[in-house]
Legacy VTK file of the C-alpha trace (Angstrom):
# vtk DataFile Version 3.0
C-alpha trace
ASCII
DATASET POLYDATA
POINTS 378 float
24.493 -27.524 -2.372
22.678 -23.899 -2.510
20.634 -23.139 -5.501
21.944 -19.958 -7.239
19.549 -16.983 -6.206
17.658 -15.459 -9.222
19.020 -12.367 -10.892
17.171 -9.143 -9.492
14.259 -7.630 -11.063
11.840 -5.170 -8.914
9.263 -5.481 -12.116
8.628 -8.308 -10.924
6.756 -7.513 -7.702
4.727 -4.940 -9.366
2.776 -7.878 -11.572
-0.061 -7.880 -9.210
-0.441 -4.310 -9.311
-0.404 -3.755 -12.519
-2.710 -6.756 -13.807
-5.628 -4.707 -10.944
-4.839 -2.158 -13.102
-5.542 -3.660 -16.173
-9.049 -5.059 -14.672
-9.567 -1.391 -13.985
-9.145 -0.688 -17.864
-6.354 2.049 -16.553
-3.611 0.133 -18.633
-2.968 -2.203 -20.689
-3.313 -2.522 -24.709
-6.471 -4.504 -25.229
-9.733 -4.340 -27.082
-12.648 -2.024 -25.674
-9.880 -0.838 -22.864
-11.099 2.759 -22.852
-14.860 1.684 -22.345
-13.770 -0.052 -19.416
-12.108 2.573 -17.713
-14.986 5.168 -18.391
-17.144 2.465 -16.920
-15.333 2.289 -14.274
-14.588 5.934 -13.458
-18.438 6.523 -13.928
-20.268 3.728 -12.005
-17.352 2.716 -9.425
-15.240 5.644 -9.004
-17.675 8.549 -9.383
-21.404 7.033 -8.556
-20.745 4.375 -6.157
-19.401 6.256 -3.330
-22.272 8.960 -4.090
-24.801 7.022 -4.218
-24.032 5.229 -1.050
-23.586 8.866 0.952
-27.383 10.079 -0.324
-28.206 7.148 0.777
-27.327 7.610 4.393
-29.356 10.647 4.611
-33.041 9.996 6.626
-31.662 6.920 7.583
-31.957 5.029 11.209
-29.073 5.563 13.752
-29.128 1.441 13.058
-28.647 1.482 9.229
-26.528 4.515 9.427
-23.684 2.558 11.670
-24.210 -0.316 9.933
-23.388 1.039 6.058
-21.111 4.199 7.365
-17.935 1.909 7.315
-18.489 0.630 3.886
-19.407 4.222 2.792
-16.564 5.823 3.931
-14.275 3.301 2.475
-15.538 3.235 -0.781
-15.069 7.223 -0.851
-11.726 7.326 0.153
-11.010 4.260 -1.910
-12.251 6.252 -4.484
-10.004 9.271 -3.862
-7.143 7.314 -3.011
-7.521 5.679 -6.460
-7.922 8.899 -8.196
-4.640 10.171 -6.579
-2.445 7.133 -7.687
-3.631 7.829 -11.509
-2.864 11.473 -11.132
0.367 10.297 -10.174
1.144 7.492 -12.605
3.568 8.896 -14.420
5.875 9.671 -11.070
4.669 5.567 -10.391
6.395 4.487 -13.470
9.893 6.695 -12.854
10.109 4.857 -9.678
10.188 1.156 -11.572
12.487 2.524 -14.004
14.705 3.749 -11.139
14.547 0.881 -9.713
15.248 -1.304 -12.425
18.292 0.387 -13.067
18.960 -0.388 -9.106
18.457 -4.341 -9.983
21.030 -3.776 -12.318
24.001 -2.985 -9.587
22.671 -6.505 -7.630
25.686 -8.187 -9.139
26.920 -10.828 -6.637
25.623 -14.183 -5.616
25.091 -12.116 -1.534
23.227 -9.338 -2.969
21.114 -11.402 -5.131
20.308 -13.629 -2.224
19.290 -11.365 0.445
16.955 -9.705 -2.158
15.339 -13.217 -2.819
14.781 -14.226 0.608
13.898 -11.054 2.132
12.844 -8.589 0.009
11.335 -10.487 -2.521
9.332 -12.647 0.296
8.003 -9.590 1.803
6.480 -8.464 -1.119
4.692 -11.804 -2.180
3.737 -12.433 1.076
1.798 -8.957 0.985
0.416 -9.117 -2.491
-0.979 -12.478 -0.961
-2.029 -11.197 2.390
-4.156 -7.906 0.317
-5.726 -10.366 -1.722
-6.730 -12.498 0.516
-8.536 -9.819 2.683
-10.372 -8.612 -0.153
-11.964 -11.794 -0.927
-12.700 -12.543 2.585
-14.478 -9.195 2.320
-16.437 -9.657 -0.976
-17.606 -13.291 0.397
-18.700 -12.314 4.231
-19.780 -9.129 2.663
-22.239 -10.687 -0.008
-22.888 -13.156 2.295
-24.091 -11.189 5.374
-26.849 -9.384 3.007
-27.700 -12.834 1.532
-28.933 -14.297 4.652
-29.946 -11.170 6.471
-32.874 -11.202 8.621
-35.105 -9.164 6.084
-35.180 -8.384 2.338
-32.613 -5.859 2.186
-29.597 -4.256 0.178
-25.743 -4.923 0.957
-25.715 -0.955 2.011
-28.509 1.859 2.558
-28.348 3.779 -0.846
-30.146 5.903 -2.954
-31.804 5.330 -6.871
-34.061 7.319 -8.629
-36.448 4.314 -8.603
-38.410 2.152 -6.395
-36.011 -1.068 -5.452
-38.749 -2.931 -3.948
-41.248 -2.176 -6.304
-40.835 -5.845 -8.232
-38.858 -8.853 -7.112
-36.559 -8.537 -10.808
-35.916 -4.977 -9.559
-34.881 -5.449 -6.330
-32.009 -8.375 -7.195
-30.804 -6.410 -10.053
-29.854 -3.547 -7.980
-28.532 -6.183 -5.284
-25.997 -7.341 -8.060
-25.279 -4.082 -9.170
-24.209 -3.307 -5.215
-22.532 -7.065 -5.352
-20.170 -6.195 -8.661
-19.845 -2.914 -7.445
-18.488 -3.623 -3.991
-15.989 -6.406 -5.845
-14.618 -3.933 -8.467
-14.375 -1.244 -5.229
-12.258 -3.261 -3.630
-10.331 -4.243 -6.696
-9.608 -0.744 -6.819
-9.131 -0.648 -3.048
-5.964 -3.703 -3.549
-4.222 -1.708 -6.011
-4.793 1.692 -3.918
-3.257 -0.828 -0.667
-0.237 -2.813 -2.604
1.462 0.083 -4.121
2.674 1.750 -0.975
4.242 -1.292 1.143
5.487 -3.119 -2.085
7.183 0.211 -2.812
8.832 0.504 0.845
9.615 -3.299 0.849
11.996 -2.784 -2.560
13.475 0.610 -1.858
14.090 -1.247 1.668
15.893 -3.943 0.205
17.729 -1.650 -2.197
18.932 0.572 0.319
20.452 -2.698 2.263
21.902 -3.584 -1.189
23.664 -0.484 -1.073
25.390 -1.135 2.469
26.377 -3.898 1.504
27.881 -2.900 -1.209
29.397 0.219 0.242
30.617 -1.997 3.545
32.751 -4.595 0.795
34.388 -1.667 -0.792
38.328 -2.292 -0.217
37.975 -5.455 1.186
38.973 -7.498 -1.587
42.509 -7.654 -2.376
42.418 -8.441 -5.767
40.554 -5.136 -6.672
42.841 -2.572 -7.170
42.689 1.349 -5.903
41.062 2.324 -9.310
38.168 -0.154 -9.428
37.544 0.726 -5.771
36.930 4.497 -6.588
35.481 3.189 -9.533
33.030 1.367 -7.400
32.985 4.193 -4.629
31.346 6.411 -7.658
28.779 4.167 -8.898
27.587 3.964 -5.265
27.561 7.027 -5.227
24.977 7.379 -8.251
23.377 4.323 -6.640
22.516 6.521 -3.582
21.434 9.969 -5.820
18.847 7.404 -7.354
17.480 6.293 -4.570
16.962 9.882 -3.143
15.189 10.670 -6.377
12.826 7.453 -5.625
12.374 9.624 -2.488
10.937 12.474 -4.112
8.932 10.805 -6.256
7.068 8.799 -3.427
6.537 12.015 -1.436
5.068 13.733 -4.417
3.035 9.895 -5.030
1.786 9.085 -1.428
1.390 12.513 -0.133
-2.283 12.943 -0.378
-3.061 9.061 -0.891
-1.891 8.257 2.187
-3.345 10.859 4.278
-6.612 9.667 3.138
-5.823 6.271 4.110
-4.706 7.181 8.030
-8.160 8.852 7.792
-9.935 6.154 6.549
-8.647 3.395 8.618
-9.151 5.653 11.899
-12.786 6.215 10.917
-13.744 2.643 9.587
-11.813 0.872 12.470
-13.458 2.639 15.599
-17.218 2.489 13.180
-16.288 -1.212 13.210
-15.825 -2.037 16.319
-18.958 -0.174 17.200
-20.927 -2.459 15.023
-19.522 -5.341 16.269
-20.449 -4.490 19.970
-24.325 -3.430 19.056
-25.561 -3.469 15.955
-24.327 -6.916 14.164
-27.748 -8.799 13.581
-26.294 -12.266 13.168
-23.176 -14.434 12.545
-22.466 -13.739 9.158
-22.981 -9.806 9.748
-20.229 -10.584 12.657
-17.876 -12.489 10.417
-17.776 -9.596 7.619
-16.990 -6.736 10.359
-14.182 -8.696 12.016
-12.840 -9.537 8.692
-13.183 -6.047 7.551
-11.433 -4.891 10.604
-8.173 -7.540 9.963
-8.807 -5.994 6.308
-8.159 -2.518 7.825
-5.302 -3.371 10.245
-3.891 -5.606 7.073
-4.308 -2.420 5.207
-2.484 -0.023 7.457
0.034 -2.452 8.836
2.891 -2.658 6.219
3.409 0.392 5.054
3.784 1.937 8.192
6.343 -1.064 9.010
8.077 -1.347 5.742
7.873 2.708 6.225
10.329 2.310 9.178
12.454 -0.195 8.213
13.303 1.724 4.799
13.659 5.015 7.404
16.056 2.021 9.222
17.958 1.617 6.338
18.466 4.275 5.279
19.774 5.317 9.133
22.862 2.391 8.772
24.571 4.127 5.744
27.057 6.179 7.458
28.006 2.987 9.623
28.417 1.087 6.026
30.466 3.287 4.896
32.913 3.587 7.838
33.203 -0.225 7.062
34.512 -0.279 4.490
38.291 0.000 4.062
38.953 3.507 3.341
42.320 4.199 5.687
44.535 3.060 2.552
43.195 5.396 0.259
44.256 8.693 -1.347
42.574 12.274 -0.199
40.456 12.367 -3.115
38.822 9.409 -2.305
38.748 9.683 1.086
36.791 13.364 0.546
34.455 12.099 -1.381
33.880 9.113 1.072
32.589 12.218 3.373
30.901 14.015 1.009
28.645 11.042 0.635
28.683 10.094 4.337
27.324 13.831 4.890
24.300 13.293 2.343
23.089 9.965 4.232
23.440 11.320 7.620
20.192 13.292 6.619
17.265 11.167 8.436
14.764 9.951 5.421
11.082 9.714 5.860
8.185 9.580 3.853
4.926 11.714 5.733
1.346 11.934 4.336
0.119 15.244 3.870
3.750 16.743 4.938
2.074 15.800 8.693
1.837 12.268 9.414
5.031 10.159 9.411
4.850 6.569 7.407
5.553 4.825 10.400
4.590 2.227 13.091
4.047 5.141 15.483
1.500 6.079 13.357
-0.277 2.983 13.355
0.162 2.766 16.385
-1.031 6.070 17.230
-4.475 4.764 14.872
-5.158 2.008 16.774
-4.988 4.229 20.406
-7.454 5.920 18.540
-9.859 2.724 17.676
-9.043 1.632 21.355
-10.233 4.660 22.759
-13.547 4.994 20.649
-14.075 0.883 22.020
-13.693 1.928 25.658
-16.229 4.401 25.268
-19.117 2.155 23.575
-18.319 -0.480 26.388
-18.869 2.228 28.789
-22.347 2.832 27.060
-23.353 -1.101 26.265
LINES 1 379
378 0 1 2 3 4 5 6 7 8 9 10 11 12 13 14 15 16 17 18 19 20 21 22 23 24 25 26 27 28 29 30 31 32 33 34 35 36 37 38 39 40 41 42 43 44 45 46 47 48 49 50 51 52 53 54 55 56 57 58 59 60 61 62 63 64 65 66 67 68 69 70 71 72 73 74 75 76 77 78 79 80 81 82 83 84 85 86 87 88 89 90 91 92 93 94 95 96 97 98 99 100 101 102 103 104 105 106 107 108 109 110 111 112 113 114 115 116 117 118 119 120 121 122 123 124 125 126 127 128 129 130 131 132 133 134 135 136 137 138 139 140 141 142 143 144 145 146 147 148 149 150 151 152 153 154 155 156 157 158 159 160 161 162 163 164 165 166 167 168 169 170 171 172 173 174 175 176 177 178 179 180 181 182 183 184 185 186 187 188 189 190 191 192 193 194 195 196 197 198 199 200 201 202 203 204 205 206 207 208 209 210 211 212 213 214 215 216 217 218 219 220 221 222 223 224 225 226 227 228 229 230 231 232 233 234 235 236 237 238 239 240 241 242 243 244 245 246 247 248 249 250 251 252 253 254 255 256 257 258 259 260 261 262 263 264 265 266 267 268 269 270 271 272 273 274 275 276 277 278 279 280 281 282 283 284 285 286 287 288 289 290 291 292 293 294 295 296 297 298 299 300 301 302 303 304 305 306 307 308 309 310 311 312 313 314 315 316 317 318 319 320 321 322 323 324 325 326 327 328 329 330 331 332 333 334 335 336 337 338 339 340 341 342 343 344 345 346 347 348 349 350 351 352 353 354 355 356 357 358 359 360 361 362 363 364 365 366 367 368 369 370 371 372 373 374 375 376 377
């Protein structure tokens, strides 16, 4: 006997999210909450990233490969972060849209292709993202634990001497240690967001084929609760376009950053992988930071197509359903709507790049390339 899927709810998926967040003292209602997020904007978001780019200046061609990657992420991480808080009020509109969306999941079909699709996807990510970043904090600390000299994580500057006592030195080796872990805190609520996001409105836009292929079908409905349920579709679909919006406006610069990022920090990878990785450990952390990239990339530029998918099968959902019997009016406003979803939907970062496996794609030629050419030079 099938167990009965659980009712819908999008909030849900967002828990993750949202507890980084909190960590990050961005929200949440708890004691000393503001002095945590100053803290943070100060020594992580602000000074980190700084602090690490002074301190590739005068710097070997050695040390400057081998800190670059880390450097440029934490910058970007940094902006990417800033971007998502300047947008967290359009972040928020899109859960309450789409909790209002979980409300429509009425029937036992809907709520179970939400459960073992959409709802899988987006564990399985939150998962996968935290996973990665752990991998990274532990090969990361790791490889400048048992490196071949007395040295830092990453080349960086202070306005003191680090080596000038033992006590010194360690401190500012656990300030780089909590500082890379809270960076990439902030780097797994910069990466979740955008691929969670695609997953749901994904799985609500299948929701609403579904829905739109059933309508007529049943005989026990009559013509009224048909255009009745022809209308509420039809608001079903005008919310969705509004999620549209607001994730243009949210990931436009956020994810322009991050196709920059990933197609500097993979090809610097690889390159430090083929000459300037001193021992295991310092191999270990730049493969896993490269899977961290790819992992990083990856879904939203295939949850990116599969919404753009999705969104592509409306017209042929609607011509399913059984709209011969009805009157004119409904019938026009059957192609009114068909009309509005024949428009092709796609999210691009920076109004250039299209949120799509091409462009991931298109990223790792890139990488690929830049590999070729240090094997040429090995």
């Amino acid at each position: 006997m099938k167990s009965v899927p659980p009712v819908v709810k999008s909030e849900n998926l967002y828990r993750t999210y949202w507890l980084y967040l909190r960590l990050l003292g961005v929200e949440g209602k708890y004691p000393l909450r503001l002095v945590v997020y100053v803290l943070n904007l100060f020594f992580i978001t602000f000074w980190y990233p700084v602090h690490l780019i002074l301190g590739l200046f005068n710097k070997r061609m050695v040390d400057l490969f081998r800190s670059l990657h880390f450097t440029s992420e934490c910058f970007f991480c940094s902006f990417k972060f800033l971007c998502f808080r300047w947008k967290l009020r359009e972040i928020k509109a899109i859960e309450k849209l789409l909790k209002e969306l979980d409300q429509r999941a009425e029937s036992e079909e809907d709520r179970r292709f939400f459960d073992q699709n959409t709802r899988r996807g987006a564990v399985m990510l939150s998962r996968c993202f935290l996973g990665a970043g752990i991998s990274a904090i532990i090969t990361g600390t790791a490889a400048g634990l048992f490196s071949s000299e007395r040295k830092l994580l990453h080349p960086a500057w202070y306005p003191y001497d680090v080596d000038a006592t033992p006590t010194v030195f360690w401190l500012t080796f656990c300030y780089q240690v909590v500082g890379s872990t809270l960076a990439i805190v902030q780097n797994l609520s910069n990466g979740i967001y955008p691929p969670i996001t695609f997953c749901v409105v994904a799985g609500h836009v299948k929701l609403l084929a579904m829905r739109l292929s059933r309508m007529g079908h049943d005989e026990k409905d009559s013509k009224a609760e048909v255009t009745r349920e022809l209308v509420q579709n039809i608001e079903d679909h005008r919310k969705l376009m509004q999620i549209i919006g607001l994730m243009r406006s949210t990931l436009y610069l956020s994810q322009l950053g991050q196709f920059i990022s990933s197609g500097i920090n993979i090809s610097v990878t690889l390159i430090n992988i083929l000459f300037f990785a001193e021992n295991h450990f310092a191999i270990t952390y730049y493969v896993v930071f490269f899977v961290a990239m790819l992992i990083e990339l990856f879904p939203s530029c295939y949850y990116g197509t599969l919404m753009t998918n999705e969104f592509d099968k409306l017209p042929y959902a609607i011509f399913s359903s059984k709209w011969m019997e009805m009157n004119k009016a409904y019938c026009r406003s059957l192609i009114i709507l068909m009309q509005f979803t024949v428009a092709e939907v796609e999210i691009k970062a920076g109004g250039i790049v299209v949120i799509g496996v091409n462009a991931f794609f298109a990223t790792v030629r890139m990488a690929y390339s830049f590999f070729t050419l240090g094997m040429s030079l090995k």
